[in-house]
N, C-alpha and C positions, 0 to 999 in steps of 0.2 A: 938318409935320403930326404928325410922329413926337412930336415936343421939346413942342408943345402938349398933344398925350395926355398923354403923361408928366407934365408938369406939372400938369393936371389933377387926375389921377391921385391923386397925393402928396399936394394936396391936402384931398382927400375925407377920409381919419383924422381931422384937426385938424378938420374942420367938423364930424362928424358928434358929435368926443369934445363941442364946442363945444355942439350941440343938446342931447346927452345931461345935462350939467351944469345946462343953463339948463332943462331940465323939472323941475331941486329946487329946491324954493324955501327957504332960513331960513326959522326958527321965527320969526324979525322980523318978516318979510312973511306971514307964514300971517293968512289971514281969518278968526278965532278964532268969528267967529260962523257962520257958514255951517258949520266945524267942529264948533263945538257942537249946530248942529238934524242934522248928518249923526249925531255921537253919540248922539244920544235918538231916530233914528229905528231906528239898528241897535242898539242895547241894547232896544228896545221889540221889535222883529223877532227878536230872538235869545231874551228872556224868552216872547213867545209860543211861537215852535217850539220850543223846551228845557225849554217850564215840567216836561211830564211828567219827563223825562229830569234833570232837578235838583230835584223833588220826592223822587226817589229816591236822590239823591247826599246831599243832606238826612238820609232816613231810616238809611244806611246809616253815616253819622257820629253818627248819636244813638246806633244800637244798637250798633253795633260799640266803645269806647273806644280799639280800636288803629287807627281811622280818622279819630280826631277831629282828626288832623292838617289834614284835609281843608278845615276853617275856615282855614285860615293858609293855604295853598297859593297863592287869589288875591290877597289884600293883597300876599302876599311877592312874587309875579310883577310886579304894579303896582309894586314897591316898589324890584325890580330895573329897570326901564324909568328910575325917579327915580335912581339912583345911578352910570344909563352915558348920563346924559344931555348931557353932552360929547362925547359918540361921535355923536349923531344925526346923520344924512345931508343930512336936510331930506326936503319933503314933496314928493308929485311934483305939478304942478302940474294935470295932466288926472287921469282915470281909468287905470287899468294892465287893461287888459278881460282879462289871462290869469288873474287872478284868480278869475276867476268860475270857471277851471276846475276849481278846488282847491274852492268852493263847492257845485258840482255833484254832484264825490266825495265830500264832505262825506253831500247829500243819496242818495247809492249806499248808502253805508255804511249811514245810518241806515234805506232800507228794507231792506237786506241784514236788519241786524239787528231788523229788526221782524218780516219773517217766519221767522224761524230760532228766533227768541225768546232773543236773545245781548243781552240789557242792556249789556252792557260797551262792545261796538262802539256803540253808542249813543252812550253818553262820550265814547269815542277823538276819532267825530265833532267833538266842539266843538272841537279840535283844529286839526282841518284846514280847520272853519270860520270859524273866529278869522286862523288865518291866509289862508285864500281871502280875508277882510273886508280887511285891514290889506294885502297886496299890490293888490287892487282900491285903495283909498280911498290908499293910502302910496305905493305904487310899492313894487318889489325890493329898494330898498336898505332901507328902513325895514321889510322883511319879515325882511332877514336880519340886523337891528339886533334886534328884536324875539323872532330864535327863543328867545336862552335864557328869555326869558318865557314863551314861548308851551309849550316844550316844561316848562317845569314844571308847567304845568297836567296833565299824563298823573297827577302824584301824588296829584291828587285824588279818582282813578278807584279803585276796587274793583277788584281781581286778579277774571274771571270764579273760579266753584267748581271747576270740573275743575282748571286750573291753580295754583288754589291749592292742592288739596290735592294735585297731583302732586311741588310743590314743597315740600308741608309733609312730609311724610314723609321724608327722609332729614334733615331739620331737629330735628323730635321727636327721631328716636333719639340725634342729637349732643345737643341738651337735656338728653332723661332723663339721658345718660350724668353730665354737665357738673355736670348737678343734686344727682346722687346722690353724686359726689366731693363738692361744694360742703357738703354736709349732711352729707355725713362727719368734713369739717376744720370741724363746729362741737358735733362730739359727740354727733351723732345716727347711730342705728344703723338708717340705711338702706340699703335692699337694691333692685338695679332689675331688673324683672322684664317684659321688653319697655319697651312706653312707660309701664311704672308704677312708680312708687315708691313702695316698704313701708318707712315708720316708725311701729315696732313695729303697733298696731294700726289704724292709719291707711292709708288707701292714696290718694295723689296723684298721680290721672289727668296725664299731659300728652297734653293732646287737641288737636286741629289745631289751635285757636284758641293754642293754649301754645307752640305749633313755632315763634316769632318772626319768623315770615314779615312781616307785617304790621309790625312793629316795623324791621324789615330795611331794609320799602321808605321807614318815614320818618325811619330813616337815612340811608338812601340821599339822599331828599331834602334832610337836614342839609348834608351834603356838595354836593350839586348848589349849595345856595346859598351856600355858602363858597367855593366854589372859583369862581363869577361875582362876585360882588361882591370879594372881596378878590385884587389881585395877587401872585401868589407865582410864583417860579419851577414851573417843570414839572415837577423830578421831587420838589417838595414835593406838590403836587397828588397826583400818581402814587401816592405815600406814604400819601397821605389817602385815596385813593379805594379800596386795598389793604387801608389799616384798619378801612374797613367793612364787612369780614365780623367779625372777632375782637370789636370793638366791639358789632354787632348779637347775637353768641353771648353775649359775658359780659351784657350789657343783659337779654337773656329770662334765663339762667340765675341772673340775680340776682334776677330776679321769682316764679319759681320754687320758687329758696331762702326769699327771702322770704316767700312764701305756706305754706312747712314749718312753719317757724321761728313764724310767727306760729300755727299751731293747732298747733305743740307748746306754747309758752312761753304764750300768749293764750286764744286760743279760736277752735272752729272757723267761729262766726259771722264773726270780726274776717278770718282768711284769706279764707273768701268776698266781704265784702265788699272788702277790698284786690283781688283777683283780679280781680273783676267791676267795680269803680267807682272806683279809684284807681289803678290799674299802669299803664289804657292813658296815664294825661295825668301819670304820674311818670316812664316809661321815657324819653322822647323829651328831657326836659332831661337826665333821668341821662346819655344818651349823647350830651346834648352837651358834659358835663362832661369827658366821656371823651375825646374832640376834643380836649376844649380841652387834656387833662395831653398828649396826642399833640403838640399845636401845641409845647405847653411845652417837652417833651423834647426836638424838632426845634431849637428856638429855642436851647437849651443847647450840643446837642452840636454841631451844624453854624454856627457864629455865621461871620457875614459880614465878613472880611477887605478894606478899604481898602487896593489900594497906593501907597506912597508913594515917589517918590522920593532916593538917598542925598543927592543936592542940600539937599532940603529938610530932609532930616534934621541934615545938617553943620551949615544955617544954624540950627537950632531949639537945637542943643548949645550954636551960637554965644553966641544970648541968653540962654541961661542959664548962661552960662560968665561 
């Protein structure tokens, strides 16, 4: 009786890993249409309850320019699912009902933030209900295929105000400092006097919106998507994720300079309008520029050594002997 338990026993892993496998189905076998009306029925269900809550992620990318990132955010999420789609799991073949849980918090969240009057948690929400959906209809494994998708969505969200401005402040003063050197080494006699800069009869506020906060975080996301879609080793990654602070500092303090330089040399109309309608949708290629001379440098000085065998080296003199 013993020697039958036991055998038993042992077998139960194999059957159960067995089950577990055969609940994913390949993209082969996926029923594309029963797929598709589940699609249009949770995109129709997700546009109702969020229309308010993306009415306002809308308005705060028209007004804001350093938000306008916020348009790319989804594509580029959709666009990383298309690029790790070798990785897929497959689909789970029932429902995954834990799902629903993460759905549920979803809907916490957003009355939390309905009566508090916290718009942000609002956002955060679509988050956690993107992913409640996609564990529900995917199963686990196509949940955690799916995070770095999912978690880039947070970049489309507006920092709430308190936090933004708690963050902007020691930002500002590294700015004005950055600015005022910046506008010195172009032979202007500027002088910083808190978050202000005197050139000569001029005086260039840097007010929260100038403290590159907002600049920062779509940097931050430049990197997020770099470091998902392209393989690098680790401590390239490390490297990259480190250079986005210095990257995010010179990026605003160039917009900055910019904006001196243009109502010293131009005019003060030409700096407002660059400040307010062209900086937020120039900074964010400027600093992928800046990436990119980073990648370059990396590429230079660290180059990737081949080893080879002296075997194959003897033979290779051979043939050319």
């Amino acid at each position: 009786m013993q020697a039958k338990r036991g055998k038993a026993t042992s077998s139960d892993p194999q059957k159960t890993t067995a089950a577990s496998e055969s609940a994913y189905q390949p993209l082969t076998e996926v029923d594309w249409s029963r797929v598709g009306v589940a699609g249009l029925i949770v995109l129709a269900t997700f546009v109702w309850a969020y229309w308010p809550t993306l009415a306002g992620l809308l308005s705060a990318w028209d007004r804001e320019p350093d938000y306008s990132h916020g348009y790319f955010v989804v594509p580029l999420a959709l666009f990383f699912l298309y690029a790790r789609r070798d990785t897929f799991p497959g689909v789970r073949s029932g429902l995954a009902w834990p799902g629903l849980a993460l759905i549920a918090l979803s809907i916490g969240i957003r009355m939390f933030g309905a009566r508090y009057y916290v718009d942000a948690i609002d956002g955060w929400s679509i988050l956690i209900w993107v992913a409640g959906v996609v564990w529900l209809l995917g199963g686990w494994r196509v949940l955690w295929w799916s995070a770095p998708s999912i978690a880039f969505l947070w970049f489309m969200i507006p920092l709430p105000w308190r936090v933004e401005r708690w963050l902007s402040l020691p930002l500002q003063r590294i700015a004005t400092k950055i600015s005022c050197a910046g506008l010195q080494c172009f032979g202007q006699p500027a002088i910083a006097e808190g978050n202000t800069i005197l050139i000569g009869d001029f005086q260039l506020e840097v007010e929260q919106a100038c403290s590159g906060l907002r600049i920062f975080v779509g940097i931050v996301a430049l990197a997020f998507a770099y470091i998902v879609l392209v393989k690098r080793p680790w401590w390239e990654r490390a490297i990259l994720l480190v250079s986005v602070v210095p990257i995010a500092l010179v990026a605003n303090s160039t917009r900055i300079i910019a904006t001196g330089l243009l109502n010293q040399w131009v005019s003060g109309e030409a700096a407002h309008k660059f400040t307010h309608d062209v900086s937020g949708y120039v900074m964010i290629p400027f600093a992928a520029g800046l990436f990119a001379l980073v990648l370059w440098y990396l590429s230079n000085v660290l180059r990737e050594v081949k080893p080879v065998e002296v075997g194959e080296i003897a033979r290779r003199e051979a043939v050319e002997i």
